[in-house]
C-alpha positions as CSV (number, residue, x, y, z in Angstrom):
1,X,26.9,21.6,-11.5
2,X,26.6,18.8,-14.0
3,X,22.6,19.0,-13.1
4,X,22.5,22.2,-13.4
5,X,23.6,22.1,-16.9
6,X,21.7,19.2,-17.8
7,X,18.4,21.1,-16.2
8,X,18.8,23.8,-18.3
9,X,19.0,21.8,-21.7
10,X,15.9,20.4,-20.5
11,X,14.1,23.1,-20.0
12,X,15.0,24.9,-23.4
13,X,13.5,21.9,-24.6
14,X,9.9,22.2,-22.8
15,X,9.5,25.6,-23.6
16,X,9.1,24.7,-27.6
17,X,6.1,25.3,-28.3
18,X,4.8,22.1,-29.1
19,X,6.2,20.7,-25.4
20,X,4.8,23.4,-23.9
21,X,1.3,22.2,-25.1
22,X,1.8,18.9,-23.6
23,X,2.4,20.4,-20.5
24,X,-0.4,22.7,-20.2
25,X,-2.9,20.1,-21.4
26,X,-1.4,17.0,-18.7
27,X,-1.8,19.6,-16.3
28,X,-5.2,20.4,-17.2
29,X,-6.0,17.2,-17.4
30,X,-4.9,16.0,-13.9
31,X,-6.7,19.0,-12.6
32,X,-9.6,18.3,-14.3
33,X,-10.2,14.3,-12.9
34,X,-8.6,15.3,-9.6
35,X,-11.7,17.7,-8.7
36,X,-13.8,15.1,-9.4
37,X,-14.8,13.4,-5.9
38,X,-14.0,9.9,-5.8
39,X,-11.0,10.6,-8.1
40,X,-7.9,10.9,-6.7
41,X,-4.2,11.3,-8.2
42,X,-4.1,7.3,-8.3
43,X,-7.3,7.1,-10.6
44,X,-6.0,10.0,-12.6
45,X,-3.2,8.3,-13.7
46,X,-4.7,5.3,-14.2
47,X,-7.9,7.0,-16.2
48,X,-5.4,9.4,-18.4
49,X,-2.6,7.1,-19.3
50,X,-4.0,5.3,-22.4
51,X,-3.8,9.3,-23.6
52,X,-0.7,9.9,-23.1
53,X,0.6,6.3,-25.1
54,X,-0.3,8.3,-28.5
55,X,2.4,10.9,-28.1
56,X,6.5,9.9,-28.1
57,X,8.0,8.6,-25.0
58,X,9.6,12.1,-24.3
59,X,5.8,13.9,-24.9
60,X,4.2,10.9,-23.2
61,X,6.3,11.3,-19.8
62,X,5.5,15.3,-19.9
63,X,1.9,14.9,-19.9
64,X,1.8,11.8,-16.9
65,X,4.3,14.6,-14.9
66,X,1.9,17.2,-15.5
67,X,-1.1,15.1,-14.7
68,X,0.4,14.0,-11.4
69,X,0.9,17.2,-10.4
70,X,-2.5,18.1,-11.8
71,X,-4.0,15.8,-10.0
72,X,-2.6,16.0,-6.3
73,X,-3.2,19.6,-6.5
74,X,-7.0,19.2,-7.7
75,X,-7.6,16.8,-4.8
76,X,-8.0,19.8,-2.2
77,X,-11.0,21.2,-4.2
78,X,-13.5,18.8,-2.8
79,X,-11.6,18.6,0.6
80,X,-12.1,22.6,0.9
81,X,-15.5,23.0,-1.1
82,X,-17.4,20.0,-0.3
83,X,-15.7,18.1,2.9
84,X,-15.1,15.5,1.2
85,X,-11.1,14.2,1.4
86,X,-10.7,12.2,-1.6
87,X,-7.7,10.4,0.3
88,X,-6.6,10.3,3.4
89,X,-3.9,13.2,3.1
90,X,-6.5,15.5,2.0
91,X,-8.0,14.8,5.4
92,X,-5.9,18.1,7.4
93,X,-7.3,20.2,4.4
94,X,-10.9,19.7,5.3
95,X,-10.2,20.8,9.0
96,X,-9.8,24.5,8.3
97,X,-10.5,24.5,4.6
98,X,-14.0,23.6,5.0
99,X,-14.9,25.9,8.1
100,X,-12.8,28.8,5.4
101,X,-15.3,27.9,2.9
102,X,-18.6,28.4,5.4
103,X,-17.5,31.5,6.2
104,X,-17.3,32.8,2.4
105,X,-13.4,32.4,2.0
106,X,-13.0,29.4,0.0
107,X,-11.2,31.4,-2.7
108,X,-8.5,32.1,0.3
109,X,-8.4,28.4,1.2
110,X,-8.0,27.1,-2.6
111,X,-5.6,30.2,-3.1
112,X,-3.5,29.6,-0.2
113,X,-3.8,25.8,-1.4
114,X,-2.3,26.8,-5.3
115,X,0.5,28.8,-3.9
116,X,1.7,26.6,-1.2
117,X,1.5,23.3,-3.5
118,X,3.8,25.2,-6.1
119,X,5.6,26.5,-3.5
120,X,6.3,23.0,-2.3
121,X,6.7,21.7,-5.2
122,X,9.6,23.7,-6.5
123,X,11.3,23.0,-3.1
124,X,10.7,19.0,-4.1
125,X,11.8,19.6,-7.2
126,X,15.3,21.8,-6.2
127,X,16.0,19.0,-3.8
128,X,15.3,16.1,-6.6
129,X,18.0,18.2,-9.3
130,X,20.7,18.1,-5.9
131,X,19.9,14.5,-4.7
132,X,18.6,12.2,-7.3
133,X,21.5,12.2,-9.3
134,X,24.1,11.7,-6.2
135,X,21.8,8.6,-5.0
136,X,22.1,7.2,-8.6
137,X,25.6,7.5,-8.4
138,X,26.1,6.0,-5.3
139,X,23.7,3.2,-5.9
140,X,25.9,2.5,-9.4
141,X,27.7,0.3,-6.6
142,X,25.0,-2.3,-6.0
143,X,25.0,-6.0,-7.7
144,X,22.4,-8.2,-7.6
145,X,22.0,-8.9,-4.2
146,X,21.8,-5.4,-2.6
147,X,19.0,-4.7,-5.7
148,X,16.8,-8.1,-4.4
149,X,16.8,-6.5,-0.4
150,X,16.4,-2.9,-1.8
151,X,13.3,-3.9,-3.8
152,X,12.0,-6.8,-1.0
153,X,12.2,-4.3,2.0
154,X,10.5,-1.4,0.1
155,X,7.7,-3.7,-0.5
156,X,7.7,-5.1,2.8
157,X,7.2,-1.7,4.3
158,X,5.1,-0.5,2.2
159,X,2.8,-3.9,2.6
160,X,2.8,-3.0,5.9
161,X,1.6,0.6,5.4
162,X,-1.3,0.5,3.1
163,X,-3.7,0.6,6.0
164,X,-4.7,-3.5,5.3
165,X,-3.8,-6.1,7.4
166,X,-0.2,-7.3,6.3
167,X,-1.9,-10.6,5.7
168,X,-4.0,-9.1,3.3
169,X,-0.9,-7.3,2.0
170,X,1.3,-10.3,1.4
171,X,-1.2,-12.4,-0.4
172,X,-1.6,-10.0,-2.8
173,X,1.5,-8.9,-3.3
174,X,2.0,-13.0,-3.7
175,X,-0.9,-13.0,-6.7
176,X,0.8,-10.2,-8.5
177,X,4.2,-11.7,-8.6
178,X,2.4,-14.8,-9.7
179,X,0.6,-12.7,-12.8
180,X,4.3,-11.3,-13.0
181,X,5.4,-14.9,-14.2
182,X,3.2,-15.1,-17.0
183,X,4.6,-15.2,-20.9
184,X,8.2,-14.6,-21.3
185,X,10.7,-15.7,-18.4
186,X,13.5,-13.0,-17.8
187,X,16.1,-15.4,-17.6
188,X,15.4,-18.2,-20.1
189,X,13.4,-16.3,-22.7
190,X,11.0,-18.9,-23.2
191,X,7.4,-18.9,-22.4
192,X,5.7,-20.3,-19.7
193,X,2.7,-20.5,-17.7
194,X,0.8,-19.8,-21.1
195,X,-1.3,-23.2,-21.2
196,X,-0.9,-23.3,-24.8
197,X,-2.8,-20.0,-25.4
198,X,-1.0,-17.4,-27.4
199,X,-2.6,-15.0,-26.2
200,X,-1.0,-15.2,-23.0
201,X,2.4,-15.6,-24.8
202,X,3.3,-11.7,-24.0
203,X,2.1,-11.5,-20.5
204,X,-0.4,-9.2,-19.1
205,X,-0.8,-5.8,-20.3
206,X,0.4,-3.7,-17.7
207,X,-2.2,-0.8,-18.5
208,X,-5.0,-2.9,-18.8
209,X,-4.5,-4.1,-15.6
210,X,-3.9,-0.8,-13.7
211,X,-7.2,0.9,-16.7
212,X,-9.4,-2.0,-14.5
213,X,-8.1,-2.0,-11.3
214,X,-8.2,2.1,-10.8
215,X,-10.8,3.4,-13.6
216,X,-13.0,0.9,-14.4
217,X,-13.6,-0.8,-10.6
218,X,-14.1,3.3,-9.7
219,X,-17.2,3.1,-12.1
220,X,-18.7,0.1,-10.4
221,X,-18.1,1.3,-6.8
222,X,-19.7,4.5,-8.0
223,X,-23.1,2.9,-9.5
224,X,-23.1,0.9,-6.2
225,X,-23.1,4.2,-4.3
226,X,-25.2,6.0,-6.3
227,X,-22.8,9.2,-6.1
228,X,-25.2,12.2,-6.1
229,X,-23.3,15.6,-6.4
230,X,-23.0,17.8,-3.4
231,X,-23.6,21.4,-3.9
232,X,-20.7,23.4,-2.4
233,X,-20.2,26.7,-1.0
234,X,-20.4,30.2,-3.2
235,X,-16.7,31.4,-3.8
236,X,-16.8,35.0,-3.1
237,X,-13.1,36.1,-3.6
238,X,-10.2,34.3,-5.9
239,X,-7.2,35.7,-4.6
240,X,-6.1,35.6,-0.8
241,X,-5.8,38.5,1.1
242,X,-2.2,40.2,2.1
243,X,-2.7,38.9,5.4
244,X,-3.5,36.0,4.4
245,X,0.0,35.1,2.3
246,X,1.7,36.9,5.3
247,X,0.1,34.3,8.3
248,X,0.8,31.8,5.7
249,X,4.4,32.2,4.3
250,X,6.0,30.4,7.2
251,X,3.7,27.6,7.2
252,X,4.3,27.2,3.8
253,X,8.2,26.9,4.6
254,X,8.1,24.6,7.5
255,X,5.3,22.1,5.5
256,X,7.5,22.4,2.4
257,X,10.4,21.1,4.2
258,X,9.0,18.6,6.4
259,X,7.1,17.4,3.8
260,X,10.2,16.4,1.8
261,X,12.8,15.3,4.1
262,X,10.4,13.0,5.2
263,X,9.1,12.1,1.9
264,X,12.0,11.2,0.9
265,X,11.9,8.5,3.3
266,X,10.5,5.0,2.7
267,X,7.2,4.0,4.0
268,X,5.9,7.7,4.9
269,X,3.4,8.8,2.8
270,X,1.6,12.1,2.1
271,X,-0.9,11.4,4.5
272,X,1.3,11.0,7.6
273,X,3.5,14.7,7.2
274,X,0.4,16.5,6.0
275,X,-0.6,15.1,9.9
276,X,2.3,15.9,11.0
277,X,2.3,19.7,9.7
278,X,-0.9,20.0,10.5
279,X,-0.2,19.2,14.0
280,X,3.3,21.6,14.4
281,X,1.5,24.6,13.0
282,X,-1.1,24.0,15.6
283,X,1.6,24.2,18.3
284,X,4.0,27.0,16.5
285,X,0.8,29.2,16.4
286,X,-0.1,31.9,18.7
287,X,-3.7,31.1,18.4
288,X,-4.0,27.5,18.5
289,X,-7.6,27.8,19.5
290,X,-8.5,29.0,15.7
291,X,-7.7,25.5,14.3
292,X,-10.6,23.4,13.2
293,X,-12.6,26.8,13.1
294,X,-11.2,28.6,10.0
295,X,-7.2,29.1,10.4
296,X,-5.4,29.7,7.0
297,X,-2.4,28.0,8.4
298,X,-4.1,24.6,8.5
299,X,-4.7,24.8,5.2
300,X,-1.0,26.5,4.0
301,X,1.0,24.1,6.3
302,X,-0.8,20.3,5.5
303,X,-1.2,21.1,1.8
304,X,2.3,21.9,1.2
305,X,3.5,19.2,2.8
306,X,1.1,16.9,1.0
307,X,2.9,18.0,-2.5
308,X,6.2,18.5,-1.2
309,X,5.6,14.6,0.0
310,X,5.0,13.3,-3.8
311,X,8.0,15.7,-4.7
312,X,10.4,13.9,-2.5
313,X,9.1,10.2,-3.7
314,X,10.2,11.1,-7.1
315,X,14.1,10.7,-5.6
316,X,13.9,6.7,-4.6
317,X,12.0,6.5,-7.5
318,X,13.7,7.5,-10.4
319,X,17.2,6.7,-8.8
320,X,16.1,3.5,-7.2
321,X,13.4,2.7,-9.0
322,X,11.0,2.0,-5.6
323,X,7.7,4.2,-5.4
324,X,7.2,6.1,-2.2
325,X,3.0,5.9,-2.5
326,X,0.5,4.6,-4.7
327,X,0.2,7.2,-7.4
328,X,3.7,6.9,-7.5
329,X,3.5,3.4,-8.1
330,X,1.1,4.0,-11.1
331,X,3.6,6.0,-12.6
332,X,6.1,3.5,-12.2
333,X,4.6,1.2,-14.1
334,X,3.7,4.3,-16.7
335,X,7.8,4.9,-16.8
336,X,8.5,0.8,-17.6
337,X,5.4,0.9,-20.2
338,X,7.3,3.8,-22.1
339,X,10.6,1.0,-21.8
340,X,12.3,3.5,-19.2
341,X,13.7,1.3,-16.2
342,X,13.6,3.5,-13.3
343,X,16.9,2.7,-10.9
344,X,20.8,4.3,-11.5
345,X,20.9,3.3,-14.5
346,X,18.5,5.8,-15.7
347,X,20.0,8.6,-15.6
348,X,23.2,7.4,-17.7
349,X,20.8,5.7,-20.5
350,X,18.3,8.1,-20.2
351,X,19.5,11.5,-18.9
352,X,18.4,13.5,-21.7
353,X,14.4,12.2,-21.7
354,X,14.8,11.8,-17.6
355,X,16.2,15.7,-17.4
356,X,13.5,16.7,-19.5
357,X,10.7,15.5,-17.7
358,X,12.2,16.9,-14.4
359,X,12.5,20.4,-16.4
360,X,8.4,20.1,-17.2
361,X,7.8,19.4,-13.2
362,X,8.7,22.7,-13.2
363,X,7.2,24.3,-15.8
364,X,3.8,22.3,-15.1
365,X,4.0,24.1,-11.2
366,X,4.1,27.3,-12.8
367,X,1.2,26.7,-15.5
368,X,-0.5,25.3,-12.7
369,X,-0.1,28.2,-10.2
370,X,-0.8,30.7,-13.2
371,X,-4.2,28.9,-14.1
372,X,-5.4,27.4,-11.0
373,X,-6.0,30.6,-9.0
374,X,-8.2,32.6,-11.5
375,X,-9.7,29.0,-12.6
376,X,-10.7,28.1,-9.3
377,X,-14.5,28.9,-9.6
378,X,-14.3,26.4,-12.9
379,X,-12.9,23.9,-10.8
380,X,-15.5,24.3,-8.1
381,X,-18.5,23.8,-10.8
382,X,-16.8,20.5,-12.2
383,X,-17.9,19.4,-8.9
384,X,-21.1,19.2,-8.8
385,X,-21.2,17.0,-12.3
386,X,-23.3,14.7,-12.1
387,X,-22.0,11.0,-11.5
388,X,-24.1,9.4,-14.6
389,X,-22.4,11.7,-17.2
390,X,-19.1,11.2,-16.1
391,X,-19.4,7.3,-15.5
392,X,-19.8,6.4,-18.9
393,X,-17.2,8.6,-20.0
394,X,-14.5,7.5,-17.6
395,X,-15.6,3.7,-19.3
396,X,-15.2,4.6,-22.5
397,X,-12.2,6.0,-22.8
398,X,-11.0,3.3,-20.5
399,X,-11.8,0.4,-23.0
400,X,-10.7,2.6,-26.1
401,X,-7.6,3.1,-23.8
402,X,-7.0,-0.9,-23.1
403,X,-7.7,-1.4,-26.7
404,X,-5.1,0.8,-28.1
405,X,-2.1,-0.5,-26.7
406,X,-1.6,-3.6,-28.6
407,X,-5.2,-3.3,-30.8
408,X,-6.2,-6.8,-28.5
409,X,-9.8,-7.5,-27.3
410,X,-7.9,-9.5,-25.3
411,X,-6.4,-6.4,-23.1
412,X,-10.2,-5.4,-23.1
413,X,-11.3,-8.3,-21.6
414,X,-8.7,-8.0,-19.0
415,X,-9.6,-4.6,-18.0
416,X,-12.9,-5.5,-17.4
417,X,-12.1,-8.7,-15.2
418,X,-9.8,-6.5,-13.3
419,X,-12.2,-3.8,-13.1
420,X,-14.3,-6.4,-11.3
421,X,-12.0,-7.8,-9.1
422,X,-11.0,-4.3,-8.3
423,X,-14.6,-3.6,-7.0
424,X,-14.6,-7.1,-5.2
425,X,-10.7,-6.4,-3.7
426,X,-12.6,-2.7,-2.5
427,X,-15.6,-3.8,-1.4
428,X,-14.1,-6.4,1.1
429,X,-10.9,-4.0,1.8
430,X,-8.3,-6.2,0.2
431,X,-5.5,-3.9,-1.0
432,X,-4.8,-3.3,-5.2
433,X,-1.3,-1.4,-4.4
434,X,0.6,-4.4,-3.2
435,X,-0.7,-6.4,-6.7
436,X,0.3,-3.6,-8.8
437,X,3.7,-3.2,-7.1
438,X,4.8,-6.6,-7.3
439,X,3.0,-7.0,-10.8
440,X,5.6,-4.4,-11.7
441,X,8.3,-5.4,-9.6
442,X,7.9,-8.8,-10.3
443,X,10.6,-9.5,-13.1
444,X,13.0,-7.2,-11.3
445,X,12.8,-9.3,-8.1
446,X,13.2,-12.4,-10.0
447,X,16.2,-11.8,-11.9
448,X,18.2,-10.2,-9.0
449,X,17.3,-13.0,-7.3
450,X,18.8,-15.4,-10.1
451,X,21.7,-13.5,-10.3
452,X,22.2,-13.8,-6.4
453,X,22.0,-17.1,-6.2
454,X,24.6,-18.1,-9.1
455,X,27.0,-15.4,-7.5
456,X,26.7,-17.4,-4.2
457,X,25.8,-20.9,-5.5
458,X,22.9,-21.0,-3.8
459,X,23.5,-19.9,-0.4
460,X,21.1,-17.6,1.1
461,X,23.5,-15.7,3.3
462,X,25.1,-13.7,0.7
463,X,22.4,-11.1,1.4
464,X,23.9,-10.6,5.0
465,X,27.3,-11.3,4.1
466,X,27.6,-8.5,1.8
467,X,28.1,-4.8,3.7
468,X,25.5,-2.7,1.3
469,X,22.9,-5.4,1.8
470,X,23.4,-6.0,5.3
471,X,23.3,-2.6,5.9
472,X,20.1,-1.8,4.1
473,X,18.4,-4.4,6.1
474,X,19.4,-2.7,9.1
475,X,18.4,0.7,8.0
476,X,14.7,-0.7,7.0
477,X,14.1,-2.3,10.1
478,X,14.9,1.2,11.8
479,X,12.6,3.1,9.1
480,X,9.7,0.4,9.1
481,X,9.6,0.7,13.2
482,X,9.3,5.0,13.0
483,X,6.9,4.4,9.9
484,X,4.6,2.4,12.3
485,X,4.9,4.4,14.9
486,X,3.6,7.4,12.5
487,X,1.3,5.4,10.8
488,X,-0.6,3.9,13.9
489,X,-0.4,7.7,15.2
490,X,-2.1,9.2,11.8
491,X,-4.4,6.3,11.9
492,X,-5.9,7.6,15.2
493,X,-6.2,10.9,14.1
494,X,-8.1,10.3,11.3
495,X,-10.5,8.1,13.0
496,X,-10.9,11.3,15.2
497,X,-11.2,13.6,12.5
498,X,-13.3,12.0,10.3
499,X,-15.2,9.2,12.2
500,X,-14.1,6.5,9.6
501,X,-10.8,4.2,8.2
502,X,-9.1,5.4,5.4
503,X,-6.8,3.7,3.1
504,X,-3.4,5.4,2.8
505,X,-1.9,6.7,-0.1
């Protein structure tokens, strides 16, 4: 009842005008760079969050929240119009949304699309307002120790996910904790590992890093490819048909659902339940011969899974503080840029601000839904910009974005040797996510890890001697084991479907 109350305080607060603005242009936003092929929800982020450091924390958060939701729902555009899955859980939207769009029915398939990811996505959102808060409270009971295996086991299994060797994973995970170490220690307060530079005094800038790694590397991978634009399909009708919400309404449900129980889960990620709804509404339906020719239902079931999914991640997120997926772990490090720590203690130093952003989650689904659907013939022409306009925009404002943060060159000059790496680290299929998540994680780690070790003088075994932590362990070795399992399943399928590898995210 508490978050009910709280909820509501929020939301009296986004509908002010000037709130409401923020919302409707972060949603905008998202939606505008997620219809762009080759930019995904990840890239958004990265690309729009110099923007959002003009506004006040409070305004700041709004817009990211609106331009993650923006963004995953904009991915499904070029999955339906062009057959191109910007990520790997867009994949299930190509199979039917595609064949949809050859027949003359793409405005069904990106209709059915809009109303099932806001569908979803108040489900997510009902279910965050019910169980964030109880997991914060319950995880109020962890020290030190239990914090070190939460975070350690949530990157292992994530490591191991990423669709990378866990090699690969580990090394640079290992390099970003390393970068981690750099300026200010957590514990001592002195500098170190600075070589006598200043500039290296304060550490890395956390959105340079993520400006070069997502935005700037994009730009370089794109020149290489020589993106051309793809015409798509004409879009004959907007709205979907009566029939077409009836076939789809339980689809919705059961994606919705699936989507975030599942999500909600550590280590399985958008792409495996869209799979997985995918595959159920194949077997639920009557006709399971119309799949893969043109059924609305693999387009109503996998999509609202898909955004129920990143719904779900937002509850270990903001009451743990450990992202579910790699947009997710983007806005992580968004959250700690704005001096928000995401974990229990958020919502007892932060309710206000953190209530307020979950009240413009669902204002943003319903501007979204509202806009989307009559918009979606924009949206389809945005696709066929041509790469060499938007490549030197996407630079731009990343430099002006690096820049603006602290008014360094030095950030500047970061971003553009992480862009570079970035393109290396793609190009010979080393994974980014495991960097950034231990670049953010990194001080965390350590100092629970400090704290650990003078509670137990040294001795390892406190982290199986204490019940929480023990039992943690024990839970993430079952989870990591089902995750595999799913993952190596998915894996296959895409392979089938699509005839390459695709990172997950």
């Amino acid at each position: 009842m508490e978050s009910i109350v709280y909820l509501l305080n929020g939301l009296s607060e986004v509908i002010t005008p000037s709130n409401l603005l923020i919302v409707l242009i972060g949603s905008l936003l998202g939606t505008l760079v997620g219809v762009l092929p080759g930019l995904g929800p990840t890239s958004a982020i990265a690309v729009l969050l110099p923007v959002t450091t003009m506004l006040d924390p409070a305004q700041g958060l709004m817009m990211m929240a609106g331009i993650y939701y923006g963004s995953m729902y904009g991915g499904s555009t070029t999955a339906i119009l062009m057959n191109i899955p910007g990520e790997s859980s867009s994949v299930p939207a190509t199979l039917d949304g595609y064949p949809l769009a050859m027949e003359g029915r793409a405005g069904a398939a990106l209709g059915i699309a809009a109303i099932g990811s806001f569908m979803a996505g108040i489900i997510g959102l009902i279910g965050l307002v019910l169980f964030a808060p109880i997991l914060a409270d319950q995880a109020l009971k962890f020290g030190p120790p239990e914090y070190f295996t939460l975070m350690l086991i949530a990157l292992l299994v994530l490591f191991n996910l990423t669709g990378f060797s866990f090699k690969k994973s580990f090394i640079m995970g290992l390099f970003g904790f390393l970068f981690s170490l750099v300026g200010i220690g957590v514990t001592t307060g002195m500098p170190r590992f600075d070589y006598g530079f200043s500039f290296l005094t304060g550490g890395f800038e956390m959105i340079s890093i993520i400006i070069g790694l997502f935005a700037i590397s994009e730009v370089l991978k794109g020149l290489e490819e020589k993106r051309s634009t793809k015409k798509h399909v004409k879009i004959k009708g907007v709205f979907p048909t009566k029939k077409d919400i009836s076939v789809s309404k339980y689809p919705i449900i059961r994606g919705s659902l699936l989507g975030f129980f599942l999500g909600v889960l550590p280590g399985i990620s958008a792409t495996i339940t869209s799979f997985l709804s995918y595959d159920l509404e194949k077997k639920v339906s009557k006709h399971p011969e119309k799949f893969g020719k043109g059924a609305i239902e693999g387009v109503a079931g996998p999509e609202s899974a898909n955004n129920a999914t990143s719904s779900g991640g937002f509850i270990p997120l903001l009451s743990l503080g450990i992202p579910a997926s790699p947009p997710l772990a983007v806005l992580l490090a968004a959250l700690m840029i704005y001096g928000l720590t995401p974990g229990p203690i958020l919502f007892e130093q932060n309710s206000e601000m953190v209530w307020l952003v979950i009240a413009s989650m669902f204002i943003g689904n319903v501007i979204l839904l509202v806009l989307n659907l009559p918009l979606v013939g924009v949206w389809a022409k945005l696709t066929e910009v041509p790469f060499g306009i938007l490549a030197p925009i996407i630079l731009l404002i990343s430099i002006l974005g690096a820049y603006s943060v602290r008014n360094s060159m030095f950030d500047v000059v970061v971003a553009i040797i992480f862009g570079v790496l970035g393109y290396v680290f793609n190009k010979y299929q080393w994974p980014i996510i495991p960097f950034v998540l231990c670049s953010v994680l990194g001080p965390k780690i350590e100092s629970s890890f400090l704290q650990s070790m003078e509670m137990s003088s040294g001795n390892l075994l406190i982290f199986i001697q204490r019940p929480i932590s023990l039992t943690i362990l024990l839970v993430a070795v079952v989870f990591l084991i089902f995750s595999i399992f799913l993952m190596k399943r998915t894996k296959n399928r895409i392979m089938q479907e699509t005839g390459e590898q695709m990172e997950f995210s």
